[in-house]
GULUMVEX-601479 format. One record per residue (C-alpha): x, y, z; residue in one letter. Coordinates in nm, 3 decimals. Example, Ala and Ser with C-alpha at 12.3 -4.5 7.8 and 13.67 -1.06 7.14 Angstrom:
<recs>
@u: 1.230	v: -0.450	w: 0.780	zaba: A
@u: 1.367	v: -0.106	w: 0.714	zaba: S
</recs>
This chain:
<recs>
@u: 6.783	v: 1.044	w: -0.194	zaba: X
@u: 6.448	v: 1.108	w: -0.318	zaba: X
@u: 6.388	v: 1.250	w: -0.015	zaba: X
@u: 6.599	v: 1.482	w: -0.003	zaba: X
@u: 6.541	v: 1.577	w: -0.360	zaba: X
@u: 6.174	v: 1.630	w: -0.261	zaba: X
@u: 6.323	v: 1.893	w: 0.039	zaba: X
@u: 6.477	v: 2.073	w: -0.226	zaba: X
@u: 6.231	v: 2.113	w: -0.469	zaba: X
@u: 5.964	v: 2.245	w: -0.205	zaba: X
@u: 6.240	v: 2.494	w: -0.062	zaba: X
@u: 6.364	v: 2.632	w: -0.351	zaba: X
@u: 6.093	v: 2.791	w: -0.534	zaba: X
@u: 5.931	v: 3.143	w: -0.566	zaba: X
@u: 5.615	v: 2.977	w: -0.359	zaba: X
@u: 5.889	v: 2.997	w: -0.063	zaba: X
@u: 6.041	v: 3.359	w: -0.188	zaba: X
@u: 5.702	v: 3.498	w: -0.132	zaba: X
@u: 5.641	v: 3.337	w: 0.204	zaba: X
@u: 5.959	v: 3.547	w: 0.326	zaba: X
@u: 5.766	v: 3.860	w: 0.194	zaba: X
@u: 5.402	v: 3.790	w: 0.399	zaba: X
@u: 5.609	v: 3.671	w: 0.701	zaba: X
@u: 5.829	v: 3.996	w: 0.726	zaba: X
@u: 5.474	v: 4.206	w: 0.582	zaba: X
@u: 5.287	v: 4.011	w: 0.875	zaba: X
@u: 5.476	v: 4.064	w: 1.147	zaba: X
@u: 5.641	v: 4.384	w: 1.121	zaba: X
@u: 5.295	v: 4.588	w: 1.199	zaba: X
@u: 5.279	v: 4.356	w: 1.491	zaba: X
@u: 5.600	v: 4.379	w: 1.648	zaba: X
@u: 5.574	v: 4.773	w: 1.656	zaba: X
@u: 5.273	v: 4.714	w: 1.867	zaba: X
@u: 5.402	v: 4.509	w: 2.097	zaba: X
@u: 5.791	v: 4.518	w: 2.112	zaba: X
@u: 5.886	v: 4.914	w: 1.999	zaba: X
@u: 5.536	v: 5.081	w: 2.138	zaba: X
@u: 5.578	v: 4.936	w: 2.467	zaba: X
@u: 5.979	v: 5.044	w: 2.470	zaba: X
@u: 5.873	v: 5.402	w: 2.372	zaba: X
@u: 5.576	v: 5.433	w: 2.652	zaba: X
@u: 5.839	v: 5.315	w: 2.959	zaba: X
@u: 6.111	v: 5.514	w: 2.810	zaba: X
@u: 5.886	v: 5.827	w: 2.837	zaba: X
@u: 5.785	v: 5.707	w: 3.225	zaba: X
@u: 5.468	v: 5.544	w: 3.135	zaba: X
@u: 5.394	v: 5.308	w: 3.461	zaba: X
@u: 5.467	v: 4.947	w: 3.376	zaba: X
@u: 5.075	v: 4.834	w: 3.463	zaba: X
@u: 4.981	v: 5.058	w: 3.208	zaba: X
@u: 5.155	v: 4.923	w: 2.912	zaba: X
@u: 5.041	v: 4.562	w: 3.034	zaba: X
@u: 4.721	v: 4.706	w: 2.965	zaba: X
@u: 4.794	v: 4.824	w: 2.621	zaba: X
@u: 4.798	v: 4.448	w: 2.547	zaba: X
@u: 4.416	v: 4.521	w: 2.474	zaba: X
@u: 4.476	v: 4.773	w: 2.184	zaba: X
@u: 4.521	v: 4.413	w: 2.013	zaba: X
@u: 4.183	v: 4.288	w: 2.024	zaba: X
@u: 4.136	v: 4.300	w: 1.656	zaba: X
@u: 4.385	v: 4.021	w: 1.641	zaba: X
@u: 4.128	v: 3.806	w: 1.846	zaba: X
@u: 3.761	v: 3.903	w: 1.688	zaba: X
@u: 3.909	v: 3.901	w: 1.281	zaba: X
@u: 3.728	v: 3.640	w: 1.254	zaba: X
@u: 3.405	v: 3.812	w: 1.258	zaba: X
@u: 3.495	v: 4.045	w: 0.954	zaba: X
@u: 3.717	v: 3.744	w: 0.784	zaba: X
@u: 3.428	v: 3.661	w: 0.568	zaba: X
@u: 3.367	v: 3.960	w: 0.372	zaba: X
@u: 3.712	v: 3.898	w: 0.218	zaba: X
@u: 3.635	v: 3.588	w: 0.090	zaba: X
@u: 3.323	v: 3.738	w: -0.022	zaba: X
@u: 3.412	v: 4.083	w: -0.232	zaba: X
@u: 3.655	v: 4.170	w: -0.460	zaba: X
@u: 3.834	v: 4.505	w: -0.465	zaba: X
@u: 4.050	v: 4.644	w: -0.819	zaba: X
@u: 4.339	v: 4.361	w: -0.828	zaba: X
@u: 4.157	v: 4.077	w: -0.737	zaba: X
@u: 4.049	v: 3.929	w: -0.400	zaba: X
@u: 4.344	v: 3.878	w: -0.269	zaba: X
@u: 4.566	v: 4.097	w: -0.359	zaba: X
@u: 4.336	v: 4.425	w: -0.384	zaba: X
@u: 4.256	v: 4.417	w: -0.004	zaba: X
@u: 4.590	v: 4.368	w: 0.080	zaba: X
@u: 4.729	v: 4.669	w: -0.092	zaba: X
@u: 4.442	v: 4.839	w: 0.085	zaba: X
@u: 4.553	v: 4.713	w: 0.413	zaba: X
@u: 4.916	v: 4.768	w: 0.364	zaba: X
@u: 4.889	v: 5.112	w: 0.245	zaba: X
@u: 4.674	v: 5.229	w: 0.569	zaba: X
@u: 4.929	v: 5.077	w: 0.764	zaba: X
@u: 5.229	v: 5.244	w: 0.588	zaba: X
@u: 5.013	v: 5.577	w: 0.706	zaba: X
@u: 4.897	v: 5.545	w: 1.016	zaba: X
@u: 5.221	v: 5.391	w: 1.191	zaba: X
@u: 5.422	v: 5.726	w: 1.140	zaba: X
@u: 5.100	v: 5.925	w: 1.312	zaba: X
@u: 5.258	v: 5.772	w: 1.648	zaba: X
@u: 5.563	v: 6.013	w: 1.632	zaba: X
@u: 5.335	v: 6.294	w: 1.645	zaba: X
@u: 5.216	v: 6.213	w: 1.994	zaba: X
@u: 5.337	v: 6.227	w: 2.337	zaba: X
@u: 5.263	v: 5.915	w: 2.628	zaba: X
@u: 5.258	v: 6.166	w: 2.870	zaba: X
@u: 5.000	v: 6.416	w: 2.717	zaba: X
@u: 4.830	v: 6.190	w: 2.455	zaba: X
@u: 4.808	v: 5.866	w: 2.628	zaba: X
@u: 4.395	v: 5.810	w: 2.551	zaba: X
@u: 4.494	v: 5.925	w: 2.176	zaba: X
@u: 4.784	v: 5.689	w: 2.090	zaba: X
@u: 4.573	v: 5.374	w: 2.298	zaba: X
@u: 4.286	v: 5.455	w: 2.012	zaba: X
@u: 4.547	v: 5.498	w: 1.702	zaba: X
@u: 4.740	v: 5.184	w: 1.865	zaba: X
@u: 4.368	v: 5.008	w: 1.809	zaba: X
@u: 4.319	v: 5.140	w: 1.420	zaba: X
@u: 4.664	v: 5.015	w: 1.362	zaba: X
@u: 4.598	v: 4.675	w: 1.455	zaba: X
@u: 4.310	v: 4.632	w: 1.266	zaba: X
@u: 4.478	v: 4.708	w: 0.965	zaba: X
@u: 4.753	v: 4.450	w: 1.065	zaba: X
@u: 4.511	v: 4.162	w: 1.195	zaba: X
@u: 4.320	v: 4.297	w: 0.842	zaba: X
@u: 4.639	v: 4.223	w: 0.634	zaba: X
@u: 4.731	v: 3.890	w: 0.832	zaba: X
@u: 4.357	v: 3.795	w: 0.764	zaba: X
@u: 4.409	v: 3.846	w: 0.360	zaba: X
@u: 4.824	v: 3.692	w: 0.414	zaba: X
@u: 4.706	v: 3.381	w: 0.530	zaba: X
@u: 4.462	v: 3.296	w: 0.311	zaba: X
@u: 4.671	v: 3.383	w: 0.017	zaba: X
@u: 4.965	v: 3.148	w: 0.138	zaba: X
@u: 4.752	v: 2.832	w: 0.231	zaba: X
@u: 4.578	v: 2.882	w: -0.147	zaba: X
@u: 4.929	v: 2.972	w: -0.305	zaba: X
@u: 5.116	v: 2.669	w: -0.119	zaba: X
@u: 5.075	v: 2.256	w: -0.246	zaba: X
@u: 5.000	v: 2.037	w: 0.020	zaba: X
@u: 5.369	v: 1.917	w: 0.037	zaba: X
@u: 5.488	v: 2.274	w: 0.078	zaba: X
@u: 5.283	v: 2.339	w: 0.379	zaba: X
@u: 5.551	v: 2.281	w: 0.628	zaba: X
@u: 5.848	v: 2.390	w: 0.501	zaba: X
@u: 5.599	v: 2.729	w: 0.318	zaba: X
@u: 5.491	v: 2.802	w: 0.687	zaba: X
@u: 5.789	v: 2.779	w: 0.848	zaba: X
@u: 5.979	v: 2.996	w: 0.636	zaba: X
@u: 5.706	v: 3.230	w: 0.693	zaba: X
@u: 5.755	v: 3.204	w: 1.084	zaba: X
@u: 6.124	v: 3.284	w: 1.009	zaba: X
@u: 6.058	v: 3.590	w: 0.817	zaba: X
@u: 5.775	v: 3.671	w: 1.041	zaba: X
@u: 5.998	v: 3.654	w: 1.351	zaba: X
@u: 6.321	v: 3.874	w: 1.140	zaba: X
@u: 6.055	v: 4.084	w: 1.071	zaba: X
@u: 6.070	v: 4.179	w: 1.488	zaba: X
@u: 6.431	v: 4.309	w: 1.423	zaba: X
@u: 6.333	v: 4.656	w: 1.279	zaba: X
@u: 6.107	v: 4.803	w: 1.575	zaba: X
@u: 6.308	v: 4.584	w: 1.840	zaba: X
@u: 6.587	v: 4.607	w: 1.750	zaba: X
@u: 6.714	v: 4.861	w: 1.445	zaba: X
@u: 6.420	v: 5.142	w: 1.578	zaba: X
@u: 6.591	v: 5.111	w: 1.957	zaba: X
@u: 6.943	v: 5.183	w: 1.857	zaba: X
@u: 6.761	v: 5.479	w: 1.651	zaba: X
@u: 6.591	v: 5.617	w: 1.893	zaba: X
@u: 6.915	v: 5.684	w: 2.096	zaba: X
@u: 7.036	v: 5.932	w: 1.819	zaba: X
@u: 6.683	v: 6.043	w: 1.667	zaba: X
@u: 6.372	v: 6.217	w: 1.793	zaba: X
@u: 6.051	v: 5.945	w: 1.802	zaba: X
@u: 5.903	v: 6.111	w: 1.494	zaba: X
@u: 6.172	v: 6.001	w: 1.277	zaba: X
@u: 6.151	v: 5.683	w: 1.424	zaba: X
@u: 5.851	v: 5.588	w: 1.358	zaba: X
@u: 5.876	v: 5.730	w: 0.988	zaba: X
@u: 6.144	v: 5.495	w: 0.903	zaba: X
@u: 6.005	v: 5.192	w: 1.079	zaba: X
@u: 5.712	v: 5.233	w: 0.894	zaba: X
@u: 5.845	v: 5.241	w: 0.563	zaba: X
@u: 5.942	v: 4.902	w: 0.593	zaba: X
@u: 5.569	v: 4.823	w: 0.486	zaba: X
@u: 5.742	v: 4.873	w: 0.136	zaba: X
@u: 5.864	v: 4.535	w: 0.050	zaba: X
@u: 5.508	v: 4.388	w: 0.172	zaba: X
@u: 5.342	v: 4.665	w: -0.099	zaba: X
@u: 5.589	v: 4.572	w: -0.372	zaba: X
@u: 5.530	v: 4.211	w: -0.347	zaba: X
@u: 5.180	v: 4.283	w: -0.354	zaba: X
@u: 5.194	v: 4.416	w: -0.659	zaba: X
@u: 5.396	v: 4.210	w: -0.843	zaba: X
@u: 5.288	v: 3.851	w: -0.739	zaba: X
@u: 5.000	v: 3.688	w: -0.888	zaba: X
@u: 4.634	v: 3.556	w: -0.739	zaba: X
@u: 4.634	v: 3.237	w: -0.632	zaba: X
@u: 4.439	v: 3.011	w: -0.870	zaba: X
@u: 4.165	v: 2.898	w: -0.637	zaba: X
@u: 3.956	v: 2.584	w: -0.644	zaba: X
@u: 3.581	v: 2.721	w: -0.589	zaba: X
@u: 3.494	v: 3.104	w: -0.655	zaba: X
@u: 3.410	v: 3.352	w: -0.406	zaba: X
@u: 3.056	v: 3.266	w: -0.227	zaba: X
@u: 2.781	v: 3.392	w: -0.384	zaba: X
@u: 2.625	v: 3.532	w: -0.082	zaba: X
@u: 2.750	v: 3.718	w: 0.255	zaba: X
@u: 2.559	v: 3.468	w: 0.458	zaba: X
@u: 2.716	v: 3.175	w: 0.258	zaba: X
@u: 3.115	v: 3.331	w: 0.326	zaba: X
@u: 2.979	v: 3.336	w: 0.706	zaba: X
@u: 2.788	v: 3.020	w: 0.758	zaba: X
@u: 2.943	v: 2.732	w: 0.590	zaba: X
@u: 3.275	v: 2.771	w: 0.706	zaba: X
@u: 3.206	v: 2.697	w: 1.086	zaba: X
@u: 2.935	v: 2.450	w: 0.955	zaba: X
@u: 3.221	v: 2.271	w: 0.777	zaba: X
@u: 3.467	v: 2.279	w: 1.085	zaba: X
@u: 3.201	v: 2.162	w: 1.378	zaba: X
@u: 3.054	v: 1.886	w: 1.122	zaba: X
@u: 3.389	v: 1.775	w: 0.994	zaba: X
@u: 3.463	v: 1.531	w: 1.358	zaba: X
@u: 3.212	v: 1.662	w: 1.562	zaba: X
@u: 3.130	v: 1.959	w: 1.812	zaba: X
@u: 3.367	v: 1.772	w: 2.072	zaba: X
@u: 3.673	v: 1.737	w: 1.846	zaba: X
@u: 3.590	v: 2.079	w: 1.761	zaba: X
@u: 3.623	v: 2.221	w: 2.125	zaba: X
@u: 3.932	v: 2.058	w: 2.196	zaba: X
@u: 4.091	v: 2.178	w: 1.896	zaba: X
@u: 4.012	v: 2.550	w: 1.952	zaba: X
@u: 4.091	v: 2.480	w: 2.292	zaba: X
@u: 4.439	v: 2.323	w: 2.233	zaba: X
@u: 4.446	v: 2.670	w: 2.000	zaba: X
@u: 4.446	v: 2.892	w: 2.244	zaba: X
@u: 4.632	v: 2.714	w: 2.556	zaba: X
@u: 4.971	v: 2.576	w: 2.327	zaba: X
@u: 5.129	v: 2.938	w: 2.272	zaba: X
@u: 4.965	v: 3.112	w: 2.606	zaba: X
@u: 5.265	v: 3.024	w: 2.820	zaba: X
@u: 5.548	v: 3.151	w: 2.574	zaba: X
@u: 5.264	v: 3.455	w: 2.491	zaba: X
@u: 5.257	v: 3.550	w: 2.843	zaba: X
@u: 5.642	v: 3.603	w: 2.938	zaba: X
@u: 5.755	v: 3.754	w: 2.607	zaba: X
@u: 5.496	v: 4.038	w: 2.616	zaba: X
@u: 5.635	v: 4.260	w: 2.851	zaba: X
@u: 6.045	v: 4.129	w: 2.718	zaba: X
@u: 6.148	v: 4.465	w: 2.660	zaba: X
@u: 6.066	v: 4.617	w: 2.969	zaba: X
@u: 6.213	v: 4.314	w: 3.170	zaba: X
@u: 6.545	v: 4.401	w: 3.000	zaba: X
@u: 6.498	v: 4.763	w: 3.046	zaba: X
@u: 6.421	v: 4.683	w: 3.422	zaba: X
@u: 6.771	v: 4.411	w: 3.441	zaba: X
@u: 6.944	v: 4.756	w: 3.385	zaba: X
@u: 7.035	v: 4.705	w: 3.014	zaba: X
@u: 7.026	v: 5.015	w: 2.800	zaba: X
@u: 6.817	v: 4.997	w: 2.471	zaba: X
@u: 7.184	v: 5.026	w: 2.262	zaba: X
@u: 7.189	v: 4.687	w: 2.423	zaba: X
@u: 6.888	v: 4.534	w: 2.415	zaba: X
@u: 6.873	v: 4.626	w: 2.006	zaba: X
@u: 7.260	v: 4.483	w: 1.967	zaba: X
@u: 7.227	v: 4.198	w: 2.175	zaba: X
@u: 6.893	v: 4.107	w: 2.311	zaba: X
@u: 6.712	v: 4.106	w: 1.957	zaba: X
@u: 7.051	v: 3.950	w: 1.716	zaba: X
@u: 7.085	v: 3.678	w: 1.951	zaba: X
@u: 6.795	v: 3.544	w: 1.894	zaba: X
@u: 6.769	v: 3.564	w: 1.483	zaba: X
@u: 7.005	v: 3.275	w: 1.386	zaba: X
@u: 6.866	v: 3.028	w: 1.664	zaba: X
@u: 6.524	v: 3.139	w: 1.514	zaba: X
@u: 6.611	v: 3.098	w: 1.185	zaba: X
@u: 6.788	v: 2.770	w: 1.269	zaba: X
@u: 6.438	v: 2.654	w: 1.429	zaba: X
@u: 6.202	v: 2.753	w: 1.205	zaba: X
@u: 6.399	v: 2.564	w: 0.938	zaba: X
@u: 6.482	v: 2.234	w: 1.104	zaba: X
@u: 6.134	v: 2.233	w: 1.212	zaba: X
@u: 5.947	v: 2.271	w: 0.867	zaba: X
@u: 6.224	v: 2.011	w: 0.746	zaba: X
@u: 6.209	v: 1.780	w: 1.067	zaba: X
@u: 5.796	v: 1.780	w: 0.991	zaba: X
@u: 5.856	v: 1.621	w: 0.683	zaba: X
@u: 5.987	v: 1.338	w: 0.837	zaba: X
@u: 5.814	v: 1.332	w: 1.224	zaba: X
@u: 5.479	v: 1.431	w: 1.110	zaba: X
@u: 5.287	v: 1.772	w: 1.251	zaba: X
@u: 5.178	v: 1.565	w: 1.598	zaba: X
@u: 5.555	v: 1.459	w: 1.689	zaba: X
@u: 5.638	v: 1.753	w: 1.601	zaba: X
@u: 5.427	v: 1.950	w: 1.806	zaba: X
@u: 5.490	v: 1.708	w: 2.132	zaba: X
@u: 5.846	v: 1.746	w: 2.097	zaba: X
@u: 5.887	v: 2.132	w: 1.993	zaba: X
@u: 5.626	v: 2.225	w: 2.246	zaba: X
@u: 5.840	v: 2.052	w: 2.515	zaba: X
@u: 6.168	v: 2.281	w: 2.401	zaba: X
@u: 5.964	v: 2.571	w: 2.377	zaba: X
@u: 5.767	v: 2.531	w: 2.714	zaba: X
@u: 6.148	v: 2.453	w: 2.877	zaba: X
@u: 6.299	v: 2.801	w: 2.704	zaba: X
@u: 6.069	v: 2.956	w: 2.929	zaba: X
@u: 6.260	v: 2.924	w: 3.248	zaba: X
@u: 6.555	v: 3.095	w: 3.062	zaba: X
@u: 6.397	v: 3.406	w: 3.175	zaba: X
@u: 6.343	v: 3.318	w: 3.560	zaba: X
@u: 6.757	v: 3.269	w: 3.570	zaba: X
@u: 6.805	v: 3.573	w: 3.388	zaba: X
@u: 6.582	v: 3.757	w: 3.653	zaba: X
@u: 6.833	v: 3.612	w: 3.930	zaba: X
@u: 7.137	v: 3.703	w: 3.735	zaba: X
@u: 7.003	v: 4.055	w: 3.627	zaba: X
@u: 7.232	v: 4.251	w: 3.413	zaba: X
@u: 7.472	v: 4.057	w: 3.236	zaba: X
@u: 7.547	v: 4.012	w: 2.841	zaba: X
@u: 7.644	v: 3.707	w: 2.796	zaba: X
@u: 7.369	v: 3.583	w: 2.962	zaba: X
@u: 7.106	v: 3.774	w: 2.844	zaba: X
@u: 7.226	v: 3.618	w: 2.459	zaba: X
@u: 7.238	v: 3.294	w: 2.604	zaba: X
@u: 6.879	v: 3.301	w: 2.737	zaba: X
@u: 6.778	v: 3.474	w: 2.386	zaba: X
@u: 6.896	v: 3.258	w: 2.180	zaba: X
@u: 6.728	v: 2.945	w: 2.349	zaba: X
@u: 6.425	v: 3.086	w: 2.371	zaba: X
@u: 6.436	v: 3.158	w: 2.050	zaba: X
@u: 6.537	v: 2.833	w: 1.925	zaba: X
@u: 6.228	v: 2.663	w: 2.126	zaba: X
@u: 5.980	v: 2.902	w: 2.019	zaba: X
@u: 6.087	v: 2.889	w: 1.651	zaba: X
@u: 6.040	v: 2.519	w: 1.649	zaba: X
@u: 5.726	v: 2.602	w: 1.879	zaba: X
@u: 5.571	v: 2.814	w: 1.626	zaba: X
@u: 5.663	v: 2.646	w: 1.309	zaba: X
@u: 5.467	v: 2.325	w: 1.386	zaba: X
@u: 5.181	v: 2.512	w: 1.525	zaba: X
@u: 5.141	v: 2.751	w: 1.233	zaba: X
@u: 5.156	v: 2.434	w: 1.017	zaba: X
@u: 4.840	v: 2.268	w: 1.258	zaba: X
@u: 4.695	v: 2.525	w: 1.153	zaba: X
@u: 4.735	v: 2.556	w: 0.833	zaba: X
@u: 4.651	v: 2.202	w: 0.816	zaba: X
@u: 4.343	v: 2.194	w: 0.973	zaba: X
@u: 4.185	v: 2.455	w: 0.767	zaba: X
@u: 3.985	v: 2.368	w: 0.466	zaba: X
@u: 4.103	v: 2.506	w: 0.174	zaba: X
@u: 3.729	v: 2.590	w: 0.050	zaba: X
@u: 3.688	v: 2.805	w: 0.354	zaba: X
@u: 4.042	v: 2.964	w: 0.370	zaba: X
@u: 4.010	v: 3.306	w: 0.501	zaba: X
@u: 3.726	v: 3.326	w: 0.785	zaba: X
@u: 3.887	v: 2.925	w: 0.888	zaba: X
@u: 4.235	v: 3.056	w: 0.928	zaba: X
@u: 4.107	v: 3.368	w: 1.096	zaba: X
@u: 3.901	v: 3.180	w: 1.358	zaba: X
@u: 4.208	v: 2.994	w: 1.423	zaba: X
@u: 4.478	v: 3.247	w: 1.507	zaba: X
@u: 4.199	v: 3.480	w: 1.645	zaba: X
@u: 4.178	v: 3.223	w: 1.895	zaba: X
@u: 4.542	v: 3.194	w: 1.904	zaba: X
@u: 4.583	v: 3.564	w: 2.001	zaba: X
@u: 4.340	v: 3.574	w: 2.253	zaba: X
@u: 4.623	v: 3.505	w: 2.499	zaba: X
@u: 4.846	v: 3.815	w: 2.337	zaba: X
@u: 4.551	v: 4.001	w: 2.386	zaba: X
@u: 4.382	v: 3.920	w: 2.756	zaba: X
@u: 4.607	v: 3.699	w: 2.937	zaba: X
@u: 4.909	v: 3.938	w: 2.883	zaba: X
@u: 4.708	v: 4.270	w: 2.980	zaba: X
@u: 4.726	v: 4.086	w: 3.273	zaba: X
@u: 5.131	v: 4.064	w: 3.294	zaba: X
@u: 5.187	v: 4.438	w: 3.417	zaba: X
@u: 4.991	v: 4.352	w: 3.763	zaba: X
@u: 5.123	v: 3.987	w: 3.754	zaba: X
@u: 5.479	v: 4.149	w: 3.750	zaba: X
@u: 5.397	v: 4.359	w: 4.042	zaba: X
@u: 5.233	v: 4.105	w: 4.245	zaba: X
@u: 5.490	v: 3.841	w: 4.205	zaba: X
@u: 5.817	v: 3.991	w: 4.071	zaba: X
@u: 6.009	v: 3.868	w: 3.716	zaba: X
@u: 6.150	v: 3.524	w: 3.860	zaba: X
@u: 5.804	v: 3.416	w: 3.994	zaba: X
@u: 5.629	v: 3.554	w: 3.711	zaba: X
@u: 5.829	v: 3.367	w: 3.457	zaba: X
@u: 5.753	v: 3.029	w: 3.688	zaba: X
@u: 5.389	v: 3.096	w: 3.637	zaba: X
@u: 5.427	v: 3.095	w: 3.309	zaba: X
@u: 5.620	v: 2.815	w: 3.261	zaba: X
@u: 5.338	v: 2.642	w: 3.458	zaba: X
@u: 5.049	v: 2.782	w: 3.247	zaba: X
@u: 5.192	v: 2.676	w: 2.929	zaba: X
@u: 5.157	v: 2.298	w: 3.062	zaba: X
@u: 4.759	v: 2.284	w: 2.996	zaba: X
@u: 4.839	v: 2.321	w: 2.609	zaba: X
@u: 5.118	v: 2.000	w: 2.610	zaba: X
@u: 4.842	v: 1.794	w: 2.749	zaba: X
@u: 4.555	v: 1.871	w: 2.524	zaba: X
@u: 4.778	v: 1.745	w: 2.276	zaba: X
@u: 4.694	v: 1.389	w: 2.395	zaba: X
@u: 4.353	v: 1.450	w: 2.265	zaba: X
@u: 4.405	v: 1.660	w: 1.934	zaba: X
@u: 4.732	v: 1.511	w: 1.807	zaba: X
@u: 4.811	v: 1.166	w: 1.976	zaba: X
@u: 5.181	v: 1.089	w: 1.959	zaba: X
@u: 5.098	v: 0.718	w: 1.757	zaba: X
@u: 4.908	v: 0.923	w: 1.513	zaba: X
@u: 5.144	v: 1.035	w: 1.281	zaba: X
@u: 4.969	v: 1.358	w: 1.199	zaba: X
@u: 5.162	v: 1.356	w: 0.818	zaba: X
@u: 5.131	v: 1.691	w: 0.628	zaba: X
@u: 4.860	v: 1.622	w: 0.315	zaba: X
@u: 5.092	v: 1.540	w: 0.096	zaba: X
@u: 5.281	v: 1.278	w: 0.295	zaba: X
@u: 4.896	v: 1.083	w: 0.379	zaba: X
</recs>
């Protein structure tokens, strides 16, 4: 009884309203880079190596590390939180419409460099996001805070792959992109209506101090060993699941189904088992710990993959396309919800913003390398083998987990220790 009383006291609270509002603010930039951008470039006859390649234009999402610091160091007009992400969330709510002026075909170099400037604003805005959540959340909201952010985060992909693809069947790109953008509004209003977080040590004193001690902190804290492993278990746990999402839309495009279809179907099917995920993970965390957790969702997620290979056999066919969806979607929310949560958990709430930068920098190195890669692996192999590979390549990250979060070791949120 008590603790379910303690479940719904952390999940119903404004802490967990806003964490809908940075999940759908986070991801929404992101998703139009990787989900409706790539859908727009094939649909004009781009060649399908190409937009692999455009996985690079995301590189800002792997070094925002470097420029974490000098948010945790300056202070902009409504505080240091909240005034650089109105900064950030107004450049984005800008820029993203300048893609409707372009053409693939004739502007090609132009859109790859306004593709760039658009993710630095986003990784800019997730950099600010995250640090605001992990000082706005209690330890014993962590989970359940996080995984409700995952949730919004992933509903968040419904507007450019989903809502912008049935659009752009009845309007011209322009007005596509206009309206996808202006669903940077919610992110602005909660930005300025919320509150700063009340933090527990002041901004450093000196650039060098915002850049030094937190990496001083994180090697010192078990060692430079424990350190490896952990950024390496970072960057391998998500790199299978990275790999055969990033070129999803095409691979439905290429099954034969129509983009009517893949917004209906393809996209919906996957928001309840998401949703469902997320949830039962951040609430299932509680009770296995973050390690179980991890072993166990990581398993699912890694599993989901092979959905995809069957698809690629059956080709075009609804029923299994939602099917496959909503699996992978199921695995992958539970995936991401306990990984998020690692995180979250391993950063030191001194050292918020350049910590939890370093950390999903490293994180979307495989968004950003490993799947520029896809286009050619694609070609090489074809979509059944392809989707084998990756199930293979996400193994490396299930097995590092022996090291950095033992089963035996309960791995309890903060609150629970």
């Amino acid at each position: 009884m008590t603790n379910n009383t303690n479940i719904s006291r952390v999940l119903f609270n404004k802490h967990m309203l806003i964490c809908i509002f940075t999940g759908f603010s986070s991801g929404l930039p992101l998703y139009i880079l990787i989900a409706l951008l790539p859908a727009w470039l094939r649909s004009e006859g781009v060649d399908l190596k190409v937009i692999g390649l455009f996985a690079l234009i995301q590189l800002p999402f792997t070094w925002k590390f470097i420029w974490a610091p000098l948010f945790d160091r300056y202070s902009p007009p409504l505080g240091r939180r909240r005034g650089w992400l109105i900064i950030m969330q107004m450049a984005l709510l800008l820029s993203i419409p300048a893609f409707g002026l372009l053409h693939p075909k004739l502007d090609l170099w132009t859109i790859a460099y306004l593709a760039t400037v658009v993710a630095f604003f986003s990784a800019s805005q997730d950099i600010v996001l995250d640090a605001y959540r992990r000082e706005l959340l209690l330890d014993v909201e962590l989970g359940l805070g996080n995984a409700i952010h995952v949730n919004a985060y992933k509903i968040s992909s419904l507007i450019p792959g989903s809502l912008s693809l049935i659009l752009a069947d009845h309007l011209p790109w322009s007005s596509v992109f206009f309206i996808t953008a202006l669903f940077m509004l919610p992110g602005v209003a909660m930005t300025l209506f919320v509150s700063e977080p009340m933090l527990g040590k002041g901004a450093p004193k000196t650039l060098r101090g915002a850049v030094v001690e937190p990496f001083q902190e994180f090697i010192n804290r078990n060692g430079l060993k424990s350190a490896v492993l952990v950024l390496a278990f970072i960057f391998f746990y998500k790199l299978g699941d990275s790999m055969a999402t990033a070129l999803a839309t095409p691979f439905y495009l290429d099954m034969g189904f129509s983009k009517t279809e893949i917004g209906l179907i393809a996209k919906n099917a996957g928001l309840w088992p998401s949703v469902i995920g997320g949830l039962l993970g951040g609430i299932w965390m509680i009770k296995l710990g973050i390690n179980r957790s991890l072993w166990i969702f990581g398993l699912i997620q890694m599993v989901a993959i092979l959905g995809f290979a069957w698809l690629a056999t059956v080709g075009h066919s609804l029923p299994w396309l939602a099917l496959v969806i909503g699996i992978e979607a199921l695995g992958v929310g539970l995936g991401t919800t306990a990984f998020v949560a690692y995180i979250a958990h391993t950063t030191h709430p001194l050292y918020t913003a350049t910590q939890f930068a370093l950390f999903t920098s490293l994180a979307a190195v495989p968004r950003t390398f490993a799947n520029a890669v896809t286009g050619y692996l694609v070609e090489w192999f074809g979509w059944m083998a392809f989707f084998l590979f990756c199930f293979v390549i996400a193994i490396p990250g299930m097995l590092l987990l022996l090291k950095v979060a033992p089963w035996n070791d309960q791995g309890k949120l903060a609150a629970d220790e």
